[in-house]
C-alpha atoms as a printed R data frame, in Angstrom:
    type eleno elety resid chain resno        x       y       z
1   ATOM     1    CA   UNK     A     1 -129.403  71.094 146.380
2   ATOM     2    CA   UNK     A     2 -128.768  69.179 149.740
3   ATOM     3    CA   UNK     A     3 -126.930  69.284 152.623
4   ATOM     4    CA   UNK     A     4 -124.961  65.645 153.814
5   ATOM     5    CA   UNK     A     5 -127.429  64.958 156.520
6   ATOM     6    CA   UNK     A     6 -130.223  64.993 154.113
7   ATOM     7    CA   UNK     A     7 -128.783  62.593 151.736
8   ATOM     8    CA   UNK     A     8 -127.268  60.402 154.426
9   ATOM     9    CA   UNK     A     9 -130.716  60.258 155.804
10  ATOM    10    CA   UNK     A    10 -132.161  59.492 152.632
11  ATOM    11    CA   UNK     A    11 -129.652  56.268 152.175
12  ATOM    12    CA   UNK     A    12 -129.873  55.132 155.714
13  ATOM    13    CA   UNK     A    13 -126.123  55.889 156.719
14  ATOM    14    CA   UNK     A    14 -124.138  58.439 158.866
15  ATOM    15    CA   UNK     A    15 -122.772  61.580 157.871
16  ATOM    16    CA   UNK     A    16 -119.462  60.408 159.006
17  ATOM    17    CA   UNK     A    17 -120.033  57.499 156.296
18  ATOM    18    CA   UNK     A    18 -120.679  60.018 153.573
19  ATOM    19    CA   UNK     A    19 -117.718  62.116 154.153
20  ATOM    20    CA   UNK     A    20 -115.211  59.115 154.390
21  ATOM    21    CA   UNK     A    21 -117.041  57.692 151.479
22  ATOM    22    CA   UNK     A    22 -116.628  61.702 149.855
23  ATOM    23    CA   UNK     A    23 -112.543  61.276 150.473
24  ATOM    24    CA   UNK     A    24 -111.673  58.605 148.680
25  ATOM    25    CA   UNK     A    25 -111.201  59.176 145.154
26  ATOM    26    CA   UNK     A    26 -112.596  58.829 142.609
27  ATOM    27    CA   UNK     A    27 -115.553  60.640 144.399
28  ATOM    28    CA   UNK     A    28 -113.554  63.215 146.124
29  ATOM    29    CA   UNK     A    29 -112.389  64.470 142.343
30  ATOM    30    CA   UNK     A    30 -115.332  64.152 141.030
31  ATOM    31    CA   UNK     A    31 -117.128  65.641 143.864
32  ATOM    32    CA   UNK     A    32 -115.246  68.835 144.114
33  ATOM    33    CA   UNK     A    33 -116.931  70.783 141.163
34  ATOM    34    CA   UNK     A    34 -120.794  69.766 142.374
35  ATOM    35    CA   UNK     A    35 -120.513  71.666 145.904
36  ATOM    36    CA   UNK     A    36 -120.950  74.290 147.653
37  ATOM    37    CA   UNK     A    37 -121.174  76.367 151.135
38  ATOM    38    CA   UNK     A    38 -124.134  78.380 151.727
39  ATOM    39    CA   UNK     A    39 -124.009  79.895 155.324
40  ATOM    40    CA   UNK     A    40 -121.386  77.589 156.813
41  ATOM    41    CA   UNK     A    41 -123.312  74.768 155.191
42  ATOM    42    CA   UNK     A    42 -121.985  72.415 153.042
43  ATOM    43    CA   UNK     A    43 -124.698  72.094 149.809
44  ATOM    44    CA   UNK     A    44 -124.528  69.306 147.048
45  ATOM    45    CA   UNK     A    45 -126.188  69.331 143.600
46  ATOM    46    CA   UNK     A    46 -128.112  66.912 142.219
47  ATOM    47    CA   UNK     A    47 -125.453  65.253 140.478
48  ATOM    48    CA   UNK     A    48 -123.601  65.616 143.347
49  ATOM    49    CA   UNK     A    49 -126.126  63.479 145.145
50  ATOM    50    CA   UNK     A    50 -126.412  60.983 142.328
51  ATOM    51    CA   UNK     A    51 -122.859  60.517 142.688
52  ATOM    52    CA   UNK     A    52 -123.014  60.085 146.514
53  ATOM    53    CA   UNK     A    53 -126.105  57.565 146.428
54  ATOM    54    CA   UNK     A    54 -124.149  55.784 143.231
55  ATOM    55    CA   UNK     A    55 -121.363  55.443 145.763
56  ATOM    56    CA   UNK     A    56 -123.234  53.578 148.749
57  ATOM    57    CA   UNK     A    57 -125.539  51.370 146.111
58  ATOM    58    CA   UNK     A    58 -128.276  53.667 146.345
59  ATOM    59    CA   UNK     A    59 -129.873  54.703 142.846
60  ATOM    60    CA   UNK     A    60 -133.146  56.936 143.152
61  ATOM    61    CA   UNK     A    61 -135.520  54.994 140.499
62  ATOM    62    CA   UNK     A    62 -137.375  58.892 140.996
63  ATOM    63    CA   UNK     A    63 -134.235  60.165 139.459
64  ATOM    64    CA   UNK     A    64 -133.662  57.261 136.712
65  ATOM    65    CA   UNK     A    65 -137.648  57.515 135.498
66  ATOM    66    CA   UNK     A    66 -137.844  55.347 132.360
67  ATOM    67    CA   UNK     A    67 -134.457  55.370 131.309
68  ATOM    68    CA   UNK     A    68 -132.777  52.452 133.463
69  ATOM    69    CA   UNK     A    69 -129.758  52.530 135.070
70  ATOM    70    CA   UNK     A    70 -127.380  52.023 132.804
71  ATOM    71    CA   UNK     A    71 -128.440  54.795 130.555
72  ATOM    72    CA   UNK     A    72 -127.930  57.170 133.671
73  ATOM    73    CA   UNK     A    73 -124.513  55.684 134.762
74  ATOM    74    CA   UNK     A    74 -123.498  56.225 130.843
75  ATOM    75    CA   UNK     A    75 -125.120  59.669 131.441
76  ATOM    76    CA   UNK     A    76 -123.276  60.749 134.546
77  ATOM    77    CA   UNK     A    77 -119.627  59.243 133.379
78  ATOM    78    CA   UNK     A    78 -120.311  61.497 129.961
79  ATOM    79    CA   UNK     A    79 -120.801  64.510 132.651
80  ATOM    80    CA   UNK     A    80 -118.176  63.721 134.638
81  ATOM    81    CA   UNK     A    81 -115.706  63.302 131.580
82  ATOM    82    CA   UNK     A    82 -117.158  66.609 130.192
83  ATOM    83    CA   UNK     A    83 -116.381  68.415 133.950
84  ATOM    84    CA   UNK     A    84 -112.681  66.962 133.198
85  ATOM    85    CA   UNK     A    85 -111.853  67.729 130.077
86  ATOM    86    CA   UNK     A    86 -113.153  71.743 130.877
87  ATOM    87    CA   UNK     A    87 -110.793  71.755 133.680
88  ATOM    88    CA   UNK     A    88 -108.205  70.754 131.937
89  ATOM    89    CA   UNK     A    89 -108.886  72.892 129.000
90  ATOM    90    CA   UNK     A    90 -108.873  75.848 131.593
91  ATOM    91    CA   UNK     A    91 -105.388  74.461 133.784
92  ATOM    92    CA   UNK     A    92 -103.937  74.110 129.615
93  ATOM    93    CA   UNK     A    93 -104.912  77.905 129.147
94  ATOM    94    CA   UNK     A    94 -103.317  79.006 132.253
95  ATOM    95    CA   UNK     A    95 -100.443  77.043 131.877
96  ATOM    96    CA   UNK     A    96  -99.742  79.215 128.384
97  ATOM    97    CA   UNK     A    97 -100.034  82.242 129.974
98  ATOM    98    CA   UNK     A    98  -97.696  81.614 132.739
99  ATOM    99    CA   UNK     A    99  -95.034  79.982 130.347
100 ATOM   100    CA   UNK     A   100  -95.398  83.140 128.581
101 ATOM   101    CA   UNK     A   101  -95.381  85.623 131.509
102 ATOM   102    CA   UNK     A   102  -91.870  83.016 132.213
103 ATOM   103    CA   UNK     A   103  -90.586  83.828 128.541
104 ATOM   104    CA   UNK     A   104  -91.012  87.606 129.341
105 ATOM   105    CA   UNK     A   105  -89.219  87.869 132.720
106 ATOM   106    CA   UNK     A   106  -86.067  85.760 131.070
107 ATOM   107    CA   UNK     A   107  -86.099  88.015 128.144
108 ATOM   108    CA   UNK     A   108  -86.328  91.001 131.241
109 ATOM   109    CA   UNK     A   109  -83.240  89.187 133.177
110 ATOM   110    CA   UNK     A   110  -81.256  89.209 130.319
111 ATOM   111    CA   UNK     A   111  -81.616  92.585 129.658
112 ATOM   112    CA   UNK     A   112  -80.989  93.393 132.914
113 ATOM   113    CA   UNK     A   113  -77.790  91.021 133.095
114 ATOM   114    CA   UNK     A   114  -76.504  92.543 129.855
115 ATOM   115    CA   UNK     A   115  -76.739  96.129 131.671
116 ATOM   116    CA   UNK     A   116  -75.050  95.177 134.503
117 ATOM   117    CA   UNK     A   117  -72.095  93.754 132.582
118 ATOM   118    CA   UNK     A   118  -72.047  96.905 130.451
119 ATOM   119    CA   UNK     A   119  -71.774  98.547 133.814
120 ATOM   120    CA   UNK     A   120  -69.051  96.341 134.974
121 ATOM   121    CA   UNK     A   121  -67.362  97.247 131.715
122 ATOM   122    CA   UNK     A   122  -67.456 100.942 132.479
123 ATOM   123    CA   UNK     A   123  -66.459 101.267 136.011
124 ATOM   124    CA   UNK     A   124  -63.137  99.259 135.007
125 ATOM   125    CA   UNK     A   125  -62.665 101.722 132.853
126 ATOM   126    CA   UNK     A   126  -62.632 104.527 134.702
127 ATOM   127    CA   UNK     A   127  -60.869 102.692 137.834
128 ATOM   128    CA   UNK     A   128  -58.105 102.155 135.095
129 ATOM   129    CA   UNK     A   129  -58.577 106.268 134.308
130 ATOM   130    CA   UNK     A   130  -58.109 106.928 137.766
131 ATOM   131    CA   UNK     A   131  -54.731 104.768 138.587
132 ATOM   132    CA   UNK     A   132  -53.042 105.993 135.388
133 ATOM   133    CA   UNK     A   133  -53.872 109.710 136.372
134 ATOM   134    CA   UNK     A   134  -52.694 108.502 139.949
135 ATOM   135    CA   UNK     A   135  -49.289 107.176 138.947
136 ATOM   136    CA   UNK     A   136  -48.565 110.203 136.904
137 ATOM   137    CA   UNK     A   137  -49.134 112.384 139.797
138 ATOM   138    CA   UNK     A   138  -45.137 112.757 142.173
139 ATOM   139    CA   UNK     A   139  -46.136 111.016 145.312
140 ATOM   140    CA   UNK     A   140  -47.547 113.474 148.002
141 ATOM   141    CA   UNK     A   141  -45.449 113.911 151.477
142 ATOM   142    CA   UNK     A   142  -46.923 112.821 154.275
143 ATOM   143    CA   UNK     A   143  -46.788 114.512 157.768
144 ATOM   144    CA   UNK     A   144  -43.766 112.498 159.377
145 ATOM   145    CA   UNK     A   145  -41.804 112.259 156.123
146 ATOM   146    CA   UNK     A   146  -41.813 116.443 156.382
147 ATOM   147    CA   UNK     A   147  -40.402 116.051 159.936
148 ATOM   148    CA   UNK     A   148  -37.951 113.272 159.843
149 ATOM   149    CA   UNK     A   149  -37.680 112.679 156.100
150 ATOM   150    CA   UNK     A   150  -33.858 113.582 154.793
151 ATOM   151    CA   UNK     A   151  -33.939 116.881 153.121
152 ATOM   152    CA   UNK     A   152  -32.150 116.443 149.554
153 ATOM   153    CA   UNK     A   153  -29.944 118.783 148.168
């Protein structure tokens, strides 16, 4: 592994060159997977570096031995389309497990809306309980109907 500074120093450009190089895709998607931070320090693999050197023109015939470059291009776009397709495996299996963990809290909310309505239901009930014992009950004198009210009979 290597730090930016190495690697720019290796290909004869800034570090300021790498990392605006680094943010453009497709390297920055590519990228993201082959790095690290070690004590504040940003840390690239070797195919990490590959990529970066790949990127500016630079391809270490150390790295390529007797195989060419096309064979290692071929190489690194297998390993980068392998890198993809896991991720997206993994974002597929989480997406199933929060579409379930969805399909559970409807089947909770309707529960819960199905409770409230029986609820509902019952307090009507016993409001309509309550008024029909109400109106069956004579109406109760109040304080100023005893003193002025008209005495009957």
């Amino acid at each position: 592994m290597k730090t930016i500074k190495q690697i720019a120093d290796e290909i004869g450009v800034s570090k300021q060159a790498i990392f605006y190089r680094m943010k453009k895709p497709p390297l920055s998607n590519t990228l993201q997977p082959l790095m690290t931070k070690l004590d504040g320090v940003l840390m690239v693999s070797f195919d990490g570096e590959t990529l970066i050197k790949q990127a500016f023109g630079v391809i270490d015939r150390q790295a390529l031995g007797d195989k060419g470059p096309s064979s290692t291009l071929q190489s690194f776009d297998g390993e980068i389309i392998k890198i993809l397709q896991d991720n997206n495996e993994t974002l597929r299996a989480e997406l199933d497990i929060k579409n379930n963990q969805l399909a559970e809290k409807d089947k909770q909310i309707a529960e819960l809306l199905k409770l409230n309505d029986q609820q509902q239901q019952l307090l009507l009930v016993e409001q309509q309980k309550y008024l029909t014992s109400v109106a069956d009950q004579p109406p109760e004198v109040g304080f100023w109907q005893r003193i002025f009210g008209r005495k009957k009979g």
